[in-house]
PDB file of N, CA, C and O in Angstrom:
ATOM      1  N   UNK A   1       0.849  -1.165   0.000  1.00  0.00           N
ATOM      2  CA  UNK A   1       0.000   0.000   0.000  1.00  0.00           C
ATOM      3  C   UNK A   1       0.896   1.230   0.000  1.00  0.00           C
ATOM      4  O   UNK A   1       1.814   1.242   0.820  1.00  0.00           O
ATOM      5  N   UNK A   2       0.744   2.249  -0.807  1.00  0.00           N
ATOM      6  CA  UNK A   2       1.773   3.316  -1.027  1.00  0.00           C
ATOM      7  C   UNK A   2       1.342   4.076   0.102  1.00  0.00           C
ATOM      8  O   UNK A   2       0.244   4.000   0.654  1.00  0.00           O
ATOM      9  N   UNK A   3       2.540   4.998   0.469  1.00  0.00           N
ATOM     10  CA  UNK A   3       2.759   5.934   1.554  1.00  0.00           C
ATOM     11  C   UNK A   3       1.842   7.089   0.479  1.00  0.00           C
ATOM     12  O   UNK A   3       1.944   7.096  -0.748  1.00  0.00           O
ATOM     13  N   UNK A   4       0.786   8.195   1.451  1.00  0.00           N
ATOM     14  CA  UNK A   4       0.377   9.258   0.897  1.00  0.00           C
ATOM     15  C   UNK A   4       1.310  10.650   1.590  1.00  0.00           C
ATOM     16  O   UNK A   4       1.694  10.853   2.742  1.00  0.00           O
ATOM     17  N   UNK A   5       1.449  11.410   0.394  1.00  0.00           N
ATOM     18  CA  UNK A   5       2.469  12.603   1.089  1.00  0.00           C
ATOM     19  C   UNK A   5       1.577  13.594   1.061  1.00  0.00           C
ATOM     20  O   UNK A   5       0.407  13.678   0.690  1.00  0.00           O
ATOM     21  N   UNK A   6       2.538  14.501   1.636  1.00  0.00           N
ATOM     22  CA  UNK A   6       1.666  15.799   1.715  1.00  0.00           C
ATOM     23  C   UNK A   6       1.645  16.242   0.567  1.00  0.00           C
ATOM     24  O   UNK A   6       0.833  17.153   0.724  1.00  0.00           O
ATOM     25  N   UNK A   7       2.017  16.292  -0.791  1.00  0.00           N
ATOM     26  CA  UNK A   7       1.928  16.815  -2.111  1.00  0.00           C
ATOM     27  C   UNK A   7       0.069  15.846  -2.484  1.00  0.00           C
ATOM     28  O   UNK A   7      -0.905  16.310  -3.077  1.00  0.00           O
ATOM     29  N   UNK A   8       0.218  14.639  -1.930  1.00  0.00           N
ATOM     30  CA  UNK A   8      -1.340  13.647  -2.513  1.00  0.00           C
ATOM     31  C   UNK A   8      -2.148  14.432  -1.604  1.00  0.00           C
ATOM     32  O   UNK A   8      -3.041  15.159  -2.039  1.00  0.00           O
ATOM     33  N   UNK A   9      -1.811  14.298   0.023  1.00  0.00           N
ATOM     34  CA  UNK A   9      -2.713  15.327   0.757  1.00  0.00           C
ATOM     35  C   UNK A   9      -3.201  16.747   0.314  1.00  0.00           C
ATOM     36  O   UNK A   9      -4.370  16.928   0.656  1.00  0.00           O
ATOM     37  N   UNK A  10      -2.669  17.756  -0.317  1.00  0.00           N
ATOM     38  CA  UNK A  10      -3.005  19.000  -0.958  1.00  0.00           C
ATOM     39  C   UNK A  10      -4.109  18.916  -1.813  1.00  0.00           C
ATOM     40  O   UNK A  10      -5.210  19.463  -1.753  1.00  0.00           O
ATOM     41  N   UNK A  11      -3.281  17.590  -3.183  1.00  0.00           N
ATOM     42  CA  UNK A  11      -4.464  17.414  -3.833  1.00  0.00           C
ATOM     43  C   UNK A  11      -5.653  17.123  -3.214  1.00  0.00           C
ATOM     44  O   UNK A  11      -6.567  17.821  -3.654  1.00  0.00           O
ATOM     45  N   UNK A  12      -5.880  16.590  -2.621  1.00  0.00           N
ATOM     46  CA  UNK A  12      -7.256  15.445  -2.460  1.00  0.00           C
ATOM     47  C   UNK A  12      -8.241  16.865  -1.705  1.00  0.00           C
ATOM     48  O   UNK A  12      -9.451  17.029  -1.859  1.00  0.00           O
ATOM     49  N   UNK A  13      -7.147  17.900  -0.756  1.00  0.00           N
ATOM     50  CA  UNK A  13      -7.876  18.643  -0.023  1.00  0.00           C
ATOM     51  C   UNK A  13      -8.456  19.474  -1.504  1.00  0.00           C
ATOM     52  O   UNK A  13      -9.664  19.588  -1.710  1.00  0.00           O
ATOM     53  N   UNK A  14      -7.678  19.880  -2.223  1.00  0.00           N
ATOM     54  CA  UNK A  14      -8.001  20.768  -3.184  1.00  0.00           C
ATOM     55  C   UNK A  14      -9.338  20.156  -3.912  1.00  0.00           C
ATOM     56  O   UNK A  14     -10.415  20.709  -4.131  1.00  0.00           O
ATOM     57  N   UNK A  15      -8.867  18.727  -4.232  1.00  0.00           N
ATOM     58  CA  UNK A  15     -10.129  18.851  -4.874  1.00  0.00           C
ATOM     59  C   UNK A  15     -11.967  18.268  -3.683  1.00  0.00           C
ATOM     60  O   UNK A  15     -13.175  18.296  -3.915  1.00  0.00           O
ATOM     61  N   UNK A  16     -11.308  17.940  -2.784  1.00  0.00           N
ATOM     62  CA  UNK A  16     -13.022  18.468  -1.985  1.00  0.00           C
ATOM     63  C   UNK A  16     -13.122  19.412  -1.733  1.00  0.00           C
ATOM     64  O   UNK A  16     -14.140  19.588  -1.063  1.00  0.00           O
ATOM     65  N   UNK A  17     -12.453  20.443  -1.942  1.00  0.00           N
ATOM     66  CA  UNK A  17     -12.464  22.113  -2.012  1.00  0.00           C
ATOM     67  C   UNK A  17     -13.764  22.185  -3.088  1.00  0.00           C
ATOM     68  O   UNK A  17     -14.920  22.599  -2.995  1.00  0.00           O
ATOM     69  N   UNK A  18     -12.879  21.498  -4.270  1.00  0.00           N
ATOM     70  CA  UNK A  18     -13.770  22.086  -5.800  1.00  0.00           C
ATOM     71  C   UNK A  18     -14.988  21.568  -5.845  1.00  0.00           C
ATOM     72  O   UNK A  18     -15.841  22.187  -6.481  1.00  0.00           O
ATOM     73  N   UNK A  19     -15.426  20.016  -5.019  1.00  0.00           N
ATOM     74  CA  UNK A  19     -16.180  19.229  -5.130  1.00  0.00           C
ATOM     75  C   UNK A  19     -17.527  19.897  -4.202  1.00  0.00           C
ATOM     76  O   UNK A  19     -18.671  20.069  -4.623  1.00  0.00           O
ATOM     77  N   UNK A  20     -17.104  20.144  -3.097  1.00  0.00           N
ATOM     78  CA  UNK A  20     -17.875  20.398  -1.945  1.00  0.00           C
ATOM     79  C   UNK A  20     -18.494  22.152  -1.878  1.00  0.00           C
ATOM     80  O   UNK A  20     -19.596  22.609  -1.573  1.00  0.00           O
ATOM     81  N   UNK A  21     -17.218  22.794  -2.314  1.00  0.00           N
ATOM     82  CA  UNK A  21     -17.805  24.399  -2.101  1.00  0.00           C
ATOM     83  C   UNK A  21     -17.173  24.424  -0.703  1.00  0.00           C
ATOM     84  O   UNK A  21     -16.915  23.505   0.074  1.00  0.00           O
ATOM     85  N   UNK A  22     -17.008  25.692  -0.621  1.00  0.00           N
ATOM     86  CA  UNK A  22     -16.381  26.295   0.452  1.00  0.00           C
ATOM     87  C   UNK A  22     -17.526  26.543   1.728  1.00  0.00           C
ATOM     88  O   UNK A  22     -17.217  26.962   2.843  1.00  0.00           O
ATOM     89  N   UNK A  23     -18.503  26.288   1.416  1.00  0.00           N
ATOM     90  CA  UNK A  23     -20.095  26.913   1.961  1.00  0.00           C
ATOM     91  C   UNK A  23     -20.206  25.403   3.134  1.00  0.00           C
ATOM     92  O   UNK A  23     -20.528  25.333   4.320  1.00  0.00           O
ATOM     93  N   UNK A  24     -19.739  24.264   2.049  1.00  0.00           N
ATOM     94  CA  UNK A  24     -20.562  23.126   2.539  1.00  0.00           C
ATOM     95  C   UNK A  24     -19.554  22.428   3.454  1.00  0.00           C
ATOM     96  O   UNK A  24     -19.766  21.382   4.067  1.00  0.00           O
ATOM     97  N   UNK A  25     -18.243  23.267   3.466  1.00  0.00           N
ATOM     98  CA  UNK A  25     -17.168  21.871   4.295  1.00  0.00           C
ATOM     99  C   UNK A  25     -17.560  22.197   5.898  1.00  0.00           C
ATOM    100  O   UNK A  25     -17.897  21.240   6.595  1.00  0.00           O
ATOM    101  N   UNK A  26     -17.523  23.374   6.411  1.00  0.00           N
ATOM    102  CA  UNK A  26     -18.137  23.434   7.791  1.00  0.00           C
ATOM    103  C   UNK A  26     -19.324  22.231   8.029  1.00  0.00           C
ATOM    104  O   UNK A  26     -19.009  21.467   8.941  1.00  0.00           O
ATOM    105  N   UNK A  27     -20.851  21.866   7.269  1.00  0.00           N
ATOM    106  CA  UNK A  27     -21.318  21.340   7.547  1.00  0.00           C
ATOM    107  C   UNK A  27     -21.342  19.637   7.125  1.00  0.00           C
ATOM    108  O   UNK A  27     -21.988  18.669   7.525  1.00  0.00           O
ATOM    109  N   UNK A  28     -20.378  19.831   6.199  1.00  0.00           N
ATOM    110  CA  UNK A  28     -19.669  18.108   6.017  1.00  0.00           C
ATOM    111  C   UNK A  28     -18.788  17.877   7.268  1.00  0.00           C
ATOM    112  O   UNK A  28     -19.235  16.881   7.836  1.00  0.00           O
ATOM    113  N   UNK A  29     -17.738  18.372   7.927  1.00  0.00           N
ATOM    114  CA  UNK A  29     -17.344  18.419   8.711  1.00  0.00           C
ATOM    115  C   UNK A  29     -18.258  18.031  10.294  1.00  0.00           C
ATOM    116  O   UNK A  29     -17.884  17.181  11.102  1.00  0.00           O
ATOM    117  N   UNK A  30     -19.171  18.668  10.395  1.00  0.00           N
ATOM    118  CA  UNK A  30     -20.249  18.823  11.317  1.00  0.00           C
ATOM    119  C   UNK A  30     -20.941  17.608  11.462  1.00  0.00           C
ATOM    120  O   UNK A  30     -21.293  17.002  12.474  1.00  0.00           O
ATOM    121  N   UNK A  31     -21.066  17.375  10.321  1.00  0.00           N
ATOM    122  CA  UNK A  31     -21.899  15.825   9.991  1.00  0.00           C
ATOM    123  C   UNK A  31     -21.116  14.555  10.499  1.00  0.00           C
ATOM    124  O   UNK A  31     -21.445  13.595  11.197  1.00  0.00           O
ATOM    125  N   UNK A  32     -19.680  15.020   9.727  1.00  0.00           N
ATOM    126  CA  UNK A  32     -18.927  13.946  10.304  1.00  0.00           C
ATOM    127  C   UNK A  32     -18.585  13.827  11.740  1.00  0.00           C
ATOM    128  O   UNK A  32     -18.586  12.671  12.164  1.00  0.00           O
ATOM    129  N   UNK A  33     -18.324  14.664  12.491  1.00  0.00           N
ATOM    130  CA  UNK A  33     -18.123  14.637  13.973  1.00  0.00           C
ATOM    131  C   UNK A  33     -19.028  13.928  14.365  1.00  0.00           C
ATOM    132  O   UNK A  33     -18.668  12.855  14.850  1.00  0.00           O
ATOM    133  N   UNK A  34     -20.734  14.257  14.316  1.00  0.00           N
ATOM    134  CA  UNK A  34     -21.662  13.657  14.664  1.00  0.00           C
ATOM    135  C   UNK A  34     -21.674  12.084  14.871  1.00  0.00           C
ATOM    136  O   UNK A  34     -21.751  11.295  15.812  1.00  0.00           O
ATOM    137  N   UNK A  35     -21.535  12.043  13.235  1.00  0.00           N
ATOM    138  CA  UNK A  35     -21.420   9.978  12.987  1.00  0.00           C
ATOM    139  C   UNK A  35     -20.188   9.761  13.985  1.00  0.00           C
ATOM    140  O   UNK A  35     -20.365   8.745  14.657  1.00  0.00           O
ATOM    141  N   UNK A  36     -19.231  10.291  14.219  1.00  0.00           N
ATOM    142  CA  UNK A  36     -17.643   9.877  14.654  1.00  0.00           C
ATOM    143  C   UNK A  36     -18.351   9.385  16.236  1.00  0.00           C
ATOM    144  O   UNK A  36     -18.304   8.287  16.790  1.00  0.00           O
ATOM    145  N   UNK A  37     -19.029  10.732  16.694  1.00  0.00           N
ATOM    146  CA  UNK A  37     -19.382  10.597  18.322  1.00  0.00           C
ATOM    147  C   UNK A  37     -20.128   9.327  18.237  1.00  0.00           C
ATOM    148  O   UNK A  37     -19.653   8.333  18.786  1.00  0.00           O
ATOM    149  N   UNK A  38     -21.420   9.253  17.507  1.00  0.00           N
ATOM    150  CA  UNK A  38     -22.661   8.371  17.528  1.00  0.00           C
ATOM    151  C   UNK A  38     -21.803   6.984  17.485  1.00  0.00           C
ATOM    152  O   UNK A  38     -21.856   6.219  18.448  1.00  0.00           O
ATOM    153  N   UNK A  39     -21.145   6.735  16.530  1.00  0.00           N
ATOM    154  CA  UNK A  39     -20.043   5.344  16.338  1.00  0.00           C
ATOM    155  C   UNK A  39     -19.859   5.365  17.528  1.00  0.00           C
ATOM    156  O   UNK A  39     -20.670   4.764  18.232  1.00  0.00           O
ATOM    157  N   UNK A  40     -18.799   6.022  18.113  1.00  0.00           N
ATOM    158  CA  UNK A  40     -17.829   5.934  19.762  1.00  0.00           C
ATOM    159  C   UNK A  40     -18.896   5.089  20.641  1.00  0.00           C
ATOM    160  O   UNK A  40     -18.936   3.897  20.949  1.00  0.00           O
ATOM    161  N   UNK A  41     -19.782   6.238  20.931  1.00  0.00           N
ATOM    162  CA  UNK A  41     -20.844   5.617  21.991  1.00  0.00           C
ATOM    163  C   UNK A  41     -21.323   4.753  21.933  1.00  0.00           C
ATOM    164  O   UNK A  41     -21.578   4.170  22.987  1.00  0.00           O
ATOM    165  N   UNK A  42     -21.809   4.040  20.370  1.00  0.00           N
ATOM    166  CA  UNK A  42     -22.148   2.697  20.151  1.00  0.00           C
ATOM    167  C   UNK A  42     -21.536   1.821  20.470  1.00  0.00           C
ATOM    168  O   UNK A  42     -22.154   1.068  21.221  1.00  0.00           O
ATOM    169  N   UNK A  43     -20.639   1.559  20.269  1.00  0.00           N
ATOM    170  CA  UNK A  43     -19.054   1.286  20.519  1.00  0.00           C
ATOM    171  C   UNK A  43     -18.484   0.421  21.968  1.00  0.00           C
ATOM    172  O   UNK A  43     -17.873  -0.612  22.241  1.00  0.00           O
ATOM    173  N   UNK A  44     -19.246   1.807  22.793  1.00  0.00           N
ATOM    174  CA  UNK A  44     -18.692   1.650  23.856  1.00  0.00           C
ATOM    175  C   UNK A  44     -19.890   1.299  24.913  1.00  0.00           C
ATOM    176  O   UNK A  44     -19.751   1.053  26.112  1.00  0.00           O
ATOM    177  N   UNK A  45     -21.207   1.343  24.090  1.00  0.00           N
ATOM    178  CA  UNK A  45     -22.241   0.549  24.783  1.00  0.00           C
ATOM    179  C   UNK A  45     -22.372  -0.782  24.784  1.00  0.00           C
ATOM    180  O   UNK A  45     -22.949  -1.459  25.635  1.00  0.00           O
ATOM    181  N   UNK A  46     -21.645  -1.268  23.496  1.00  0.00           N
ATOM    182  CA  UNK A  46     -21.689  -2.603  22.404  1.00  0.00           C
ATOM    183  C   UNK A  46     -20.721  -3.499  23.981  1.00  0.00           C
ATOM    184  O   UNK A  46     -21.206  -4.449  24.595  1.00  0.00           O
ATOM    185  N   UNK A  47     -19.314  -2.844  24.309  1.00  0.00           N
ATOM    186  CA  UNK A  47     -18.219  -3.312  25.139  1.00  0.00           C
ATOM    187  C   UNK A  47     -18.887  -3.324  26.522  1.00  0.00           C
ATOM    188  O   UNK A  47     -18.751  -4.296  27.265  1.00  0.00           O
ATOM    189  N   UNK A  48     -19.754  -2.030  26.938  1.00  0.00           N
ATOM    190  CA  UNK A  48     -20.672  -2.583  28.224  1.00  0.00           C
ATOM    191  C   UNK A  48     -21.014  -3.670  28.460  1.00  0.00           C
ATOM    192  O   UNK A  48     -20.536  -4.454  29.280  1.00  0.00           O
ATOM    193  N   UNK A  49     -22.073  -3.835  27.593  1.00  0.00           N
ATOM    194  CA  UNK A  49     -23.254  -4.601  27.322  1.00  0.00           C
ATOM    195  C   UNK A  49     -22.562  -6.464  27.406  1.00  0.00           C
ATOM    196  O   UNK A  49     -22.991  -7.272  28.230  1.00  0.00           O
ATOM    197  N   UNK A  50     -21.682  -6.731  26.574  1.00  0.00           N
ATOM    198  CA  UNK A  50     -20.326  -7.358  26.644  1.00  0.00           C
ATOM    199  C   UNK A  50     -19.464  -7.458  27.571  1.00  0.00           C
ATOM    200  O   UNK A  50     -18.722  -8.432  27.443  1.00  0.00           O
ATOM    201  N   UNK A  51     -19.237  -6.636  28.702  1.00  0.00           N
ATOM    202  CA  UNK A  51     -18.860  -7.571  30.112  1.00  0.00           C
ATOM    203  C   UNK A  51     -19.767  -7.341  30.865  1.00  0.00           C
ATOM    204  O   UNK A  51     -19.410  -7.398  32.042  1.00  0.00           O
ATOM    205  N   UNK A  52     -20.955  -7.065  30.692  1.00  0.00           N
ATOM    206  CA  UNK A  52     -21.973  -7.180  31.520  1.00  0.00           C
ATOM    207  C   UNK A  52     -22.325  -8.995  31.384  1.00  0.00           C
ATOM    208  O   UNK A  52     -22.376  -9.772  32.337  1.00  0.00           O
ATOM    209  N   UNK A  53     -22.525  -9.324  29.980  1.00  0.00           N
ATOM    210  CA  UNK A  53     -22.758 -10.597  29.590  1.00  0.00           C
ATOM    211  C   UNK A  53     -21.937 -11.773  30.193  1.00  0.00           C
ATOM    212  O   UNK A  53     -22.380 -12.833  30.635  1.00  0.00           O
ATOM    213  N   UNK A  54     -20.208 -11.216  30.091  1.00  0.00           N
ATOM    214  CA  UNK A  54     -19.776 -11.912  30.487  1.00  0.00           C
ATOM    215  C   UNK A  54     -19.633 -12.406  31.802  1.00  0.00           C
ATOM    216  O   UNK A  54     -19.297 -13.532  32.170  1.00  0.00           O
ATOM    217  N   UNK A  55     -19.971 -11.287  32.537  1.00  0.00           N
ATOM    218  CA  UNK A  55     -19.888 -11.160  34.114  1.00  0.00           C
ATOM    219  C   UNK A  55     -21.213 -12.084  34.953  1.00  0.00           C
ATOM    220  O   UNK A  55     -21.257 -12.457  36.125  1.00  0.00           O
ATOM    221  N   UNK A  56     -22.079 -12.236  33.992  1.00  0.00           N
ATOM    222  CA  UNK A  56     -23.221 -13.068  34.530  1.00  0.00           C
ATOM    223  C   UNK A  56     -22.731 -14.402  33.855  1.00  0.00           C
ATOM    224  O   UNK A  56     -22.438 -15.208  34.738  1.00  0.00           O
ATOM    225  N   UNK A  57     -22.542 -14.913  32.583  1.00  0.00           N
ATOM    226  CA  UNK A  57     -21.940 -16.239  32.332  1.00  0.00           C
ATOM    227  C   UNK A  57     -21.199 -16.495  33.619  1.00  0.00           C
ATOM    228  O   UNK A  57     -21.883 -16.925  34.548  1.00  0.00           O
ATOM    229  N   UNK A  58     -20.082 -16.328  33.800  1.00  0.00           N
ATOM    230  CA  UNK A  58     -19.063 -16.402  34.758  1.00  0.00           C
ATOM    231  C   UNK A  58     -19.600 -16.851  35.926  1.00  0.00           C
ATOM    232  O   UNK A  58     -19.118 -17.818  36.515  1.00  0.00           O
ATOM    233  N   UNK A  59     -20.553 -16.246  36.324  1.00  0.00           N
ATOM    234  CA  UNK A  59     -21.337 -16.673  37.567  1.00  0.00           C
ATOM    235  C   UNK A  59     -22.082 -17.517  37.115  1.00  0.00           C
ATOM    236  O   UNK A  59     -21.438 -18.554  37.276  1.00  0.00           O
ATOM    237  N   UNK A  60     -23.175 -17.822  36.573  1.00  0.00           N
ATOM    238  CA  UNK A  60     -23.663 -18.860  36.529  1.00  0.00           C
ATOM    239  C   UNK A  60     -22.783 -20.235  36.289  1.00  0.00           C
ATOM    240  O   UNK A  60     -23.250 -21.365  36.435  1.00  0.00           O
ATOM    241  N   UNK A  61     -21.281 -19.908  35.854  1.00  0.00           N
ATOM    242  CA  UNK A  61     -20.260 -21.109  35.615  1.00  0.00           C
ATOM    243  C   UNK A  61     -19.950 -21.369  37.143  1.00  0.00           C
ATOM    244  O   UNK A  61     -20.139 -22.500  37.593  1.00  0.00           O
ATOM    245  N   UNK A  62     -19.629 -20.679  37.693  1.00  0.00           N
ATOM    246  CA  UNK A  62     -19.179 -20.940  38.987  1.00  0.00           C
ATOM    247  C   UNK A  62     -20.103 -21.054  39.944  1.00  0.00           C
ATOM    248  O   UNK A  62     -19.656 -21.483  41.007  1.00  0.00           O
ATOM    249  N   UNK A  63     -21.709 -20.713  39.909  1.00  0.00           N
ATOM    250  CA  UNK A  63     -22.492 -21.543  40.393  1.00  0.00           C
ATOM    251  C   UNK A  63     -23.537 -22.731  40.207  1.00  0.00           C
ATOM    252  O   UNK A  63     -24.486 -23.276  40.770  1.00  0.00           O
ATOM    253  N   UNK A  64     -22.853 -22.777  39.201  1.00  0.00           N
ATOM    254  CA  UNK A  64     -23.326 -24.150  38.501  1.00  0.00           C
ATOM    255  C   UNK A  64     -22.320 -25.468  38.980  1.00  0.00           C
ATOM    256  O   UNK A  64     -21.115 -25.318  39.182  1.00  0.00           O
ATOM    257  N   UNK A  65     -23.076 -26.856  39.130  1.00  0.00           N
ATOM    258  CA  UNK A  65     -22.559 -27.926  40.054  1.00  0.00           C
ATOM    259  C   UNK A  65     -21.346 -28.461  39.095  1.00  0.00           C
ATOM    260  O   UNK A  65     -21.436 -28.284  37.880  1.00  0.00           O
ATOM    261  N   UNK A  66     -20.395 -29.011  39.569  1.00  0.00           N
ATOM    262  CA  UNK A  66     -19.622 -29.771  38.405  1.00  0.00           C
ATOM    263  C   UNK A  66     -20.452 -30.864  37.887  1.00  0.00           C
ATOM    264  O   UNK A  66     -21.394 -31.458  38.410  1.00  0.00           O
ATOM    265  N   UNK A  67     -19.791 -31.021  36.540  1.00  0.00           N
ATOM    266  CA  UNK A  67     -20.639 -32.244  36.042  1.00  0.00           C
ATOM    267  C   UNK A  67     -19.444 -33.103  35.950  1.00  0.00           C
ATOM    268  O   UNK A  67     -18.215 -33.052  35.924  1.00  0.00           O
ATOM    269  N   UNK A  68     -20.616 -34.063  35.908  1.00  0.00           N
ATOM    270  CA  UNK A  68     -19.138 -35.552  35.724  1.00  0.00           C
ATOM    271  C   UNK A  68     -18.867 -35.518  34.260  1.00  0.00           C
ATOM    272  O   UNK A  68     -19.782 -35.182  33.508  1.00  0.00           O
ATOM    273  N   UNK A  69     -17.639 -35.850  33.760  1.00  0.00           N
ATOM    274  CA  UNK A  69     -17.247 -36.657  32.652  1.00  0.00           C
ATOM    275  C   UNK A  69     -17.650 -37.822  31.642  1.00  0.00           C
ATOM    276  O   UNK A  69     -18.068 -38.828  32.217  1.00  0.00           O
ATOM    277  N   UNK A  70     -17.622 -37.867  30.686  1.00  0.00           N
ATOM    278  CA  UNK A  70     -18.190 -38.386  30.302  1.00  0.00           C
ATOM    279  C   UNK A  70     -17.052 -40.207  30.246  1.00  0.00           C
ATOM    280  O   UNK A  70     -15.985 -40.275  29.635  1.00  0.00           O
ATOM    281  N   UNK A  71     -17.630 -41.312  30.965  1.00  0.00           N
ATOM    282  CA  UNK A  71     -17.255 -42.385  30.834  1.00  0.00           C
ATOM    283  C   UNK A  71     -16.762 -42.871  29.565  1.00  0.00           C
ATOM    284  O   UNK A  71     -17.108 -42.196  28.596  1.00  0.00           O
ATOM    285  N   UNK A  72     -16.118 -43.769  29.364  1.00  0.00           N
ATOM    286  CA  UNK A  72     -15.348 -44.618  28.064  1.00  0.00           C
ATOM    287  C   UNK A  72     -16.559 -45.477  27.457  1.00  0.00           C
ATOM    288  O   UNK A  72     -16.633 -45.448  26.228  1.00  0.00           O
ATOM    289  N   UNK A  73     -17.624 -46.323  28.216  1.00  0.00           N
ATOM    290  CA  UNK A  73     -18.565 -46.279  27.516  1.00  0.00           C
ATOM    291  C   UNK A  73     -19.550 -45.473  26.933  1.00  0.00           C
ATOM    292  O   UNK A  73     -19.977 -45.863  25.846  1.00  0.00           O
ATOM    293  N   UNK A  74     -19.989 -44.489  27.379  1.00  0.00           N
ATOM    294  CA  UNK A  74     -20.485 -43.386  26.434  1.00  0.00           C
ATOM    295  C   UNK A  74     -19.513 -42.730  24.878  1.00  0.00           C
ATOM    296  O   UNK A  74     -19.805 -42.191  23.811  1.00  0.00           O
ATOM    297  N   UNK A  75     -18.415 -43.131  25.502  1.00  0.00           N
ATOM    298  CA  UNK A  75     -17.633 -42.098  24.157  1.00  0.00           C
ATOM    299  C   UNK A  75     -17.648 -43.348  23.076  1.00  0.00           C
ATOM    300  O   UNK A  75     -17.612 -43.191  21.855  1.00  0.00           O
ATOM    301  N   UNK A  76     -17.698 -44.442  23.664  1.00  0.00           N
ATOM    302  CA  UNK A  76     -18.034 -45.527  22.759  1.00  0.00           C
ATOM    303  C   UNK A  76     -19.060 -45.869  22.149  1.00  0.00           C
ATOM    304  O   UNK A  76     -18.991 -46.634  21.187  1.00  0.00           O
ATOM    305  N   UNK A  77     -20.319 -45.317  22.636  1.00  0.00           N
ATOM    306  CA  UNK A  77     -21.347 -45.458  22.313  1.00  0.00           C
ATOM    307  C   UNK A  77     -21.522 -44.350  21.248  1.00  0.00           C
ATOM    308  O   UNK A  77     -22.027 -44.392  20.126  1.00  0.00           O
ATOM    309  N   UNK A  78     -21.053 -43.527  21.821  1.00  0.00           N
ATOM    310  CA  UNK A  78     -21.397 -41.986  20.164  1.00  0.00           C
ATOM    311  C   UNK A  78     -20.892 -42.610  19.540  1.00  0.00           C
ATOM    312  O   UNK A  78     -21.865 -42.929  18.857  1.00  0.00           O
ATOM    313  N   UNK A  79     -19.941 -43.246  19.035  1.00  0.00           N
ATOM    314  CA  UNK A  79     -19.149 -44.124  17.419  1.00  0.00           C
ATOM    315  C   UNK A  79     -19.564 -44.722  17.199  1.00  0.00           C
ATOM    316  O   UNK A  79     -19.150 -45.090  16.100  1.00  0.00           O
ATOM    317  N   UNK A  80     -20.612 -45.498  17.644  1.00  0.00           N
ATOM    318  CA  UNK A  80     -21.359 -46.700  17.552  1.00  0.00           C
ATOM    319  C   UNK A  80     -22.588 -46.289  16.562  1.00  0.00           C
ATOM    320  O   UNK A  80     -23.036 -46.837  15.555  1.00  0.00           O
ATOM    321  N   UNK A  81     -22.960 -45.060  17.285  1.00  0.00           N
ATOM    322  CA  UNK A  81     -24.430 -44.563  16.480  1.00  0.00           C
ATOM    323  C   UNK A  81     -24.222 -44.656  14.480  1.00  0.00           C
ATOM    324  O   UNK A  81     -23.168 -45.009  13.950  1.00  0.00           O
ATOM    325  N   UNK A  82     -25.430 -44.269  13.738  1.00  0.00           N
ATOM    326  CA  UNK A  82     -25.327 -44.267  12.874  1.00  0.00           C
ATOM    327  C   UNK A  82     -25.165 -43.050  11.929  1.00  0.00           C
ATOM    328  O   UNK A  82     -25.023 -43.111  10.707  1.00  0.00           O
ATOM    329  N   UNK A  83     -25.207 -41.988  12.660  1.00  0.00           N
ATOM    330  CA  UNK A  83     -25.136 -40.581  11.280  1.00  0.00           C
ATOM    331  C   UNK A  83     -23.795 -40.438  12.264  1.00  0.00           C
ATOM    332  O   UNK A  83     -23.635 -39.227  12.411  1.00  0.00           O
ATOM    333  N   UNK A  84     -22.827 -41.116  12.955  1.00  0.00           N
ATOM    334  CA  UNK A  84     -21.152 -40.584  13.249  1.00  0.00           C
ATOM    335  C   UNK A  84     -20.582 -41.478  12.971  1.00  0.00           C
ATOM    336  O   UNK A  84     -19.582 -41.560  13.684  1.00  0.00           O
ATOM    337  N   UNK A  85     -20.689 -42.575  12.001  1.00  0.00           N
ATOM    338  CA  UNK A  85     -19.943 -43.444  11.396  1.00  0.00           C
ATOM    339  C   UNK A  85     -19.514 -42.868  10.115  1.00  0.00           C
ATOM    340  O   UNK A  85     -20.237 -42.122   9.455  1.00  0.00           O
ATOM    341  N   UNK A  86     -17.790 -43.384   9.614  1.00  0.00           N
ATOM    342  CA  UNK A  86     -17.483 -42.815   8.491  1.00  0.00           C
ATOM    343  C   UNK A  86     -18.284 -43.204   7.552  1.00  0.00           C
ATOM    344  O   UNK A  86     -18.997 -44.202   7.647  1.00  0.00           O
ATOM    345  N   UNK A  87     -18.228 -42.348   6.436  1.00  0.00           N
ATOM    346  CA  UNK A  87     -18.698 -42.795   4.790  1.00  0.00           C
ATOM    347  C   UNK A  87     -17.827 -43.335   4.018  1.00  0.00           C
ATOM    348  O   UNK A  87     -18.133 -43.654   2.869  1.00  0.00           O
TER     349      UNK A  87
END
């Protein structure tokens, strides 16, 4: 991926200069902050929400009973069945 310089930077400003109008970059600008904030907060409700989740799993793992293992005859018995046999 090529490095952009400040000679590509000039252009690109120049031409959303020509594209946009001088009138409209304050409120393109404006717009964009908006989405930038609205993203963040989503963002960072999404990561709440997400150790909130995890924080109740966790507990219900640790108050939940151990279970036993599963015996050598059971693991023998799943191979035995008929849709876990090879083709």
């Amino acid at each position: 991926m090529p490095n952009i310089g400040w000679t590509e930077l000039i252009v690109i400003l120049f031409l959303v200069l020509l594209l946009f109008g001088a009138n409209k970059l304050p409120d393109l600008a404006r717009s964009m902050g908006r989405s930038a904030r609205i993203f963040k907060s989503e963002v960072k409700e999404m990561r709440e929400e997400d150790e909130a989740g995890t924080a109740t799993q966790q507990r219900q793992i640790e108050s939940a009973p151990a279970q036993e293992t599963r015996s050598a005859t059971q693991e023998a018995d799943f191979w035995d069945r008929p849709e876990n046999q090879p083709r």
